[in-house]
C-alpha positions as CSV (number, residue, x, y, z in Angstrom):
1,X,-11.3,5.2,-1.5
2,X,-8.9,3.1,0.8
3,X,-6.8,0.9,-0.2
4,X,-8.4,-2.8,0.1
5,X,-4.9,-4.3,-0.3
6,X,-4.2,-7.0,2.6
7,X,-6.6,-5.2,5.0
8,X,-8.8,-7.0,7.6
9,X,-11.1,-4.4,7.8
10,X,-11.8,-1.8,5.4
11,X,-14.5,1.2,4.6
12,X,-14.9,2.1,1.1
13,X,-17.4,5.0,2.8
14,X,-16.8,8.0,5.0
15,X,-15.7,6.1,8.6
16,X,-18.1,8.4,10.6
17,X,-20.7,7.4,8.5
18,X,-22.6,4.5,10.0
19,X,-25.7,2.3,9.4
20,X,-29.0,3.0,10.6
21,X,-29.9,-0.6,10.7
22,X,-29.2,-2.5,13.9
23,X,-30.6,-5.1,16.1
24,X,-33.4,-3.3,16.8
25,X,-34.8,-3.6,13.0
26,X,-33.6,-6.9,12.6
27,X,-35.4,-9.1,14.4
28,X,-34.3,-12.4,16.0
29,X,-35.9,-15.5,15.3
30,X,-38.4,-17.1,17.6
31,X,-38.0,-19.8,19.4
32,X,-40.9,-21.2,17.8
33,X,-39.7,-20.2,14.4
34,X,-40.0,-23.4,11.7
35,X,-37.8,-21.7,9.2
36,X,-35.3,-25.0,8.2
37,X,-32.4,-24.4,9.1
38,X,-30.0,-24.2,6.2
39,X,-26.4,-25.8,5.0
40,X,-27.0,-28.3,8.1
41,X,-23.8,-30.0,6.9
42,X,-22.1,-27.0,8.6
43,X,-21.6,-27.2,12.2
44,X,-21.9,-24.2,13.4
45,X,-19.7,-22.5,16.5
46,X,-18.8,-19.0,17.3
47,X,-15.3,-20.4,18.3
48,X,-14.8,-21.3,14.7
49,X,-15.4,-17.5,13.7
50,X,-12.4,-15.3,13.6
51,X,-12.2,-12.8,16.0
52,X,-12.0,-10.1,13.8
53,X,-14.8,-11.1,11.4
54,X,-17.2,-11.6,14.4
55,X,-15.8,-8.0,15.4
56,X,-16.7,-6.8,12.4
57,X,-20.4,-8.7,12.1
58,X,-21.0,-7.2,15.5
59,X,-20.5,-4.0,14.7
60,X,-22.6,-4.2,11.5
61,X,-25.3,-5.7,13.5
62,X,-25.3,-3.0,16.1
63,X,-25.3,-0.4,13.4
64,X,-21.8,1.1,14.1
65,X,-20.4,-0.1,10.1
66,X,-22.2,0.3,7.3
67,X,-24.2,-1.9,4.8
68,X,-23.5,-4.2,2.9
69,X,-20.7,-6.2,3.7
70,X,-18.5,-8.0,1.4
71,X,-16.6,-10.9,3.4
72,X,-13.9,-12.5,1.4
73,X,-10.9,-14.6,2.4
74,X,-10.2,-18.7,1.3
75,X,-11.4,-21.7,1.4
76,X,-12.2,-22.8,5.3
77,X,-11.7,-19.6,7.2
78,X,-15.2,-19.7,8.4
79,X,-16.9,-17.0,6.6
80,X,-20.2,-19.2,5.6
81,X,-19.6,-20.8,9.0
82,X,-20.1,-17.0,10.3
83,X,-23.1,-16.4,8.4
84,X,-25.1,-19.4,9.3
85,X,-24.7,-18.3,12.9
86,X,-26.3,-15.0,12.0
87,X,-29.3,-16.6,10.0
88,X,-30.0,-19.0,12.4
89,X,-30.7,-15.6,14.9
90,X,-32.2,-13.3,12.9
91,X,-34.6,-13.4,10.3
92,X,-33.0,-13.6,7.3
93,X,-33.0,-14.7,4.0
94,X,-30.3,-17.2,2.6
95,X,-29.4,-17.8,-1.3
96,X,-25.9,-18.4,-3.1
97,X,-25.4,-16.4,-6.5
98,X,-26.0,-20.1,-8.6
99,X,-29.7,-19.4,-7.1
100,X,-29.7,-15.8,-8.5
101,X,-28.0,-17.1,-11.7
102,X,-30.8,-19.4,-12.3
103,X,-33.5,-17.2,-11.4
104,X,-32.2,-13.5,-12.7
105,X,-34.6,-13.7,-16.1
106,X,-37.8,-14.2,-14.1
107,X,-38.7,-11.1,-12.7
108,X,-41.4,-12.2,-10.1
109,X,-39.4,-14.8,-9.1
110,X,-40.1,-15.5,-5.1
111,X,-36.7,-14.8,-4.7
112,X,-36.5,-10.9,-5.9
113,X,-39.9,-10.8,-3.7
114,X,-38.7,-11.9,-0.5
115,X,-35.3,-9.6,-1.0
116,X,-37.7,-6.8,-1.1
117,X,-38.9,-7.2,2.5
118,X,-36.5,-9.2,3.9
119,X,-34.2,-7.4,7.0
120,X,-31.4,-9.4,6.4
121,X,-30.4,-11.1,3.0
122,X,-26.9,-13.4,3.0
123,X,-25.7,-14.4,-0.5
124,X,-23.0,-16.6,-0.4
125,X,-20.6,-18.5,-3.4
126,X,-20.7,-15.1,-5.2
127,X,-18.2,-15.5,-7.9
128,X,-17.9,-19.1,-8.6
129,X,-20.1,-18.4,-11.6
130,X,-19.0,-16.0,-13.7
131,X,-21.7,-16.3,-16.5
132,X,-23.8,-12.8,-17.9
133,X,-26.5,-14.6,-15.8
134,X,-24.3,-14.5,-12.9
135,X,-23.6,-11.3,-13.7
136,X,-26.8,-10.3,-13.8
137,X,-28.2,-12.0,-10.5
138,X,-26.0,-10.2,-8.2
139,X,-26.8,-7.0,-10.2
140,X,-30.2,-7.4,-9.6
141,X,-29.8,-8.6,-5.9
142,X,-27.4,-5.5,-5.0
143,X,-30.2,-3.1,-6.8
144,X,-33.0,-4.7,-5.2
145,X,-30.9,-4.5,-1.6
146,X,-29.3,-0.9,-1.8
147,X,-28.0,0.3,1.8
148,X,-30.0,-2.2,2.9
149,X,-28.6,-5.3,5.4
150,X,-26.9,-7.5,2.9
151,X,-23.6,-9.8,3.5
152,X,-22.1,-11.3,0.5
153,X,-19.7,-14.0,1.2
154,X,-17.1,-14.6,-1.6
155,X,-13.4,-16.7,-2.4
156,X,-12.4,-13.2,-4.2
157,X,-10.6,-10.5,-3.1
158,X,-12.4,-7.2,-4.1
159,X,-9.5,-6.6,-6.9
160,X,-10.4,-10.2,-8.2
161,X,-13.9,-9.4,-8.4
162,X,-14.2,-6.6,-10.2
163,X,-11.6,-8.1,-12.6
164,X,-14.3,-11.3,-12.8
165,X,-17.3,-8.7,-13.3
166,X,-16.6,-5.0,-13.8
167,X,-17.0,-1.8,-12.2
168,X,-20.3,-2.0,-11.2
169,X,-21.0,-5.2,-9.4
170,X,-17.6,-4.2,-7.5
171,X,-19.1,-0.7,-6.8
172,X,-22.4,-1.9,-5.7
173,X,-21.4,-5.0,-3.7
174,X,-18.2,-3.0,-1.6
175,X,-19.6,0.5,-1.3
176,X,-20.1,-0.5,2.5
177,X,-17.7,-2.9,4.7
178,X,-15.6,-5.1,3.6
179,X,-13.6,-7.6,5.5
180,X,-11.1,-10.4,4.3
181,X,-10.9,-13.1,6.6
182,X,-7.2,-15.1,6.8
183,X,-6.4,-18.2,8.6
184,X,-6.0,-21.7,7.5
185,X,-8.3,-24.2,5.5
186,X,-10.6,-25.3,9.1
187,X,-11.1,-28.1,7.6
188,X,-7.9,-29.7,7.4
189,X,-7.4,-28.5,10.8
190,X,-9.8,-30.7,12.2
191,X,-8.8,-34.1,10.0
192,X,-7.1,-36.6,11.2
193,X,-4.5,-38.1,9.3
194,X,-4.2,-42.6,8.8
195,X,-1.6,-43.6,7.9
């Protein structure tokens, strides 16, 4: 396996091996779609989206890198901001890992149902819980999503997650892309200082 160390961009499969899932098996929204939209306290712009992360969600949306994704980097860099712009396109299906924390002991649980069919499934926050019911959401939620179009959006570095969980969630959560996105908190950048 590469090494993951201060990479942008990183396979932990075979390069030449790519995804079979693409644009054409995930479908875009409609314009007449009533889905809410979600996080609306984030303001959502493709300028705010590194280059290389929206390089990187290209190519796993075309098919040319392989699924899942794990996209890490701090606080601000426009990672969440990134995936909102994706679910507001295509249909998707939006959670954080508190959501498959507090649901991971109820197996019919809407939210293991719609993973099931879903094309698209974007878990975000993993990591800031680091409970055996954490644990055990994201477990379930990379089982249930296998090869399938999943982006997990984290704070930690892949290292620092399998140090917070173990072997397998890391195994199951980076065996496809993974992408660390750098660059200042966007946030501070746009406030204005009064003094």
């Amino acid at each position: 396996m590469p090494s993951l160390e201060s990479t942008l961009l990183a396979f932990t499969m075979e390069p030449n091996v790519v995804s079979t899932t693409s644009l054409a098996t995930i479908p875009k929204r409609e314009r007449t779609d009533t889905t809410p939209k979600v996080r609306r306290d984030i303001y959502r712009c493709w300028k705010r989206v590194p280059a290389k992360l929206r390089q990187a969600l290209e190519g796993l949306l075309t098919g040319k890198l392989p699924w899942p994704a794990y996209i890490f980097g701090g606080t601000g860099t426009g990672k969440t901001c990134a995936a909102l712009l994706v679910f507001d396109e295509y249909v998707a299906m939006w959670c954080d890992a508190a959501q498959l924390a507090a649901c991971c002991w109820q197996p019919e649980h809407v939210v293991w149902r719609q993973a099931k069919v879903m094309p698209l499934v974007i878990v975000d926050e993993v990591g800031t819980g680091t409970s055996d019911r954490d644990w055990l959401g994201l477990k379930k939620m990379a089982d249930i999503r296998a090869n399938m179009p999943t982006l997990w959006l984290s704070n930690l570095s892949p290292e620092q997650l399998k140090a917070t969980f173990d072997d397998r969630i890391f195994s199951r959560l980076c065996c496809g892309t993974v992408v660390e996105v750098t660059g200042p908190d966007q946030r501070f950048a746009r406030r204005i200082d009064h003094v």
